[in-house]
Each structure stands twice: as C-alpha cells, then as structure tokens.
N, C-alpha and C positions, 0 to 999 in steps of 0.2 A: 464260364460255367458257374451255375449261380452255386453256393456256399451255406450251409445249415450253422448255423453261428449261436449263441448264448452267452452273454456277460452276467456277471454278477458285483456288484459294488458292496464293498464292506462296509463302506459307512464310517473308515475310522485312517487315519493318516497311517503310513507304514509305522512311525515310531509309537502311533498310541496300540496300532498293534504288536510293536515287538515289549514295549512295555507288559501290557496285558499280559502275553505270552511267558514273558520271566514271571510274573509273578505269580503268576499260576503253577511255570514248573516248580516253583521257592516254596508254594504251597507243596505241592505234589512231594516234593525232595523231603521237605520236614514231617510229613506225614510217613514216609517211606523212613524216614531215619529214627523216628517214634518207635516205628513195627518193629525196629533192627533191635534196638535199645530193650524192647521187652521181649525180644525171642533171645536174645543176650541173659538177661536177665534171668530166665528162666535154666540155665544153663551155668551162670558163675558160681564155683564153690562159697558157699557161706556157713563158712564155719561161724562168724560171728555178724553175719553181714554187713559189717566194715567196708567189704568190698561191691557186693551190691547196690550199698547208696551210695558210692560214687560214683552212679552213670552217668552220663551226663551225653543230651544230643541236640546238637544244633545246626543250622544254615547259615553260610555266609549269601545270602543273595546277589551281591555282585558277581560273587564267582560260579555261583550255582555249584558250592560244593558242602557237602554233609560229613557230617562227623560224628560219628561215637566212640563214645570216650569211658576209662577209668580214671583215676584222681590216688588211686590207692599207690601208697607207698609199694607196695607188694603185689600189683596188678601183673604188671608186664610178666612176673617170676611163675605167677600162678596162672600166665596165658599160653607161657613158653615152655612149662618143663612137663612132658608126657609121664615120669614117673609119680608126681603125688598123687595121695590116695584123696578119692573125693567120694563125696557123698551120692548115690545111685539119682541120676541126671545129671549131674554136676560132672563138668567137665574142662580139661584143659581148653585152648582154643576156643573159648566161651564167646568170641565176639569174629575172629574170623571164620569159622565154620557157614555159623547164620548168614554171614554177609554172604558164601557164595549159595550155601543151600537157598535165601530168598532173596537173591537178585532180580529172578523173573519177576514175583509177586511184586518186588519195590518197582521194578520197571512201568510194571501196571498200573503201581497206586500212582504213580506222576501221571502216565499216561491219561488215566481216567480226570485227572484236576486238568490238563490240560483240552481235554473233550466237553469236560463241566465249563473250563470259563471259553469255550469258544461253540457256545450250542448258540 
C-alpha cells in the first residue's frame, strides 16, 4: 500500500541545533527576568530607594536558570513582614507576587525568542 510521505532536513547537526536552542531560551529567560525585575520594581517600598537599586537580574546559561534579586541589607524584612506601612503601590512581597502574577507573560517572552531563533 503505497504511503504519502514528507521530510524535511534542518540543515544544522542535532548539537548545532540544541546549541542554538539554549541560547535562544538564555535569550528568552533574560528578557523574561528583566520584565520580573521592573514589574518588581515598581512594587518595592522606597522610602529612600536604597532598596530599589539593588535589583539585580541575571542567567546562568548553562543551567538555564534566572534570578532576581535584592542586595539590600533590609530586603528579605521588607519582603516578608505584611505589617509595615508602605507607600500606595508599594508593597510587601514586592518580588514574589510578580513572579506568579507574570509567569504566563515570562513563559511567552522565552517562547516567542525561541520561535524568533528557529523561524
């Protein structure tokens, strides 16, 4: 029984494609962890924004894992304690809230660098 068949060839060895592939999501993950660091940002008490400038967001690429950060002596207290008073948007939980409120959106900003380097 004859078979309707179609190949398609990439043009690129498995490892220049799994290559490619990291570093597109490393793209994608840093750009996703940018978005986190200013939807954060907009959200930490600044009473003097001491705490503000010490965001800090990066990739390790080998492990494909993202990170945003505070530096402040006084981050973790001002991330964890629900009773200080904060300024109207300012809030506790300044940096885990964002993470689950724009997971979906981060999901997509990788998604999308991964679609861009393999068009």
């Amino acid at each position: 029984m004859p078979v309707s068949r179609a190949e398609f060839n990439a043009n690129m060895s498995p490892e220049a494609l799994e290559l490619k592939g990291k570093r597109a999501a490393a793209q994608g993950l840093n750009k996703a962890v940018q978005h986190l660091k200013t939807v954060s940002q907009s959200r930490v008490p600044v009473d003097n924004y001491d705490l503000y400038d010490t965001a800090w967001a990066g990739v390790d690429e080998s492990s494909l894992q993202g990170v945003v950060s505070y530096s402040s002596p006084y981050s973790v207290y001002q991330h964890e304690v629900e009773e200080l008073e904060h300024d109207p948007g300012r809030t506790w939980k300044y940096l885990e809230n964002p993470l689950h409120e724009e997971a979906e959106l981060m999901r997509g900003i990788i998604a999308a660098e991964l679609r861009r380097a393999f068009r």
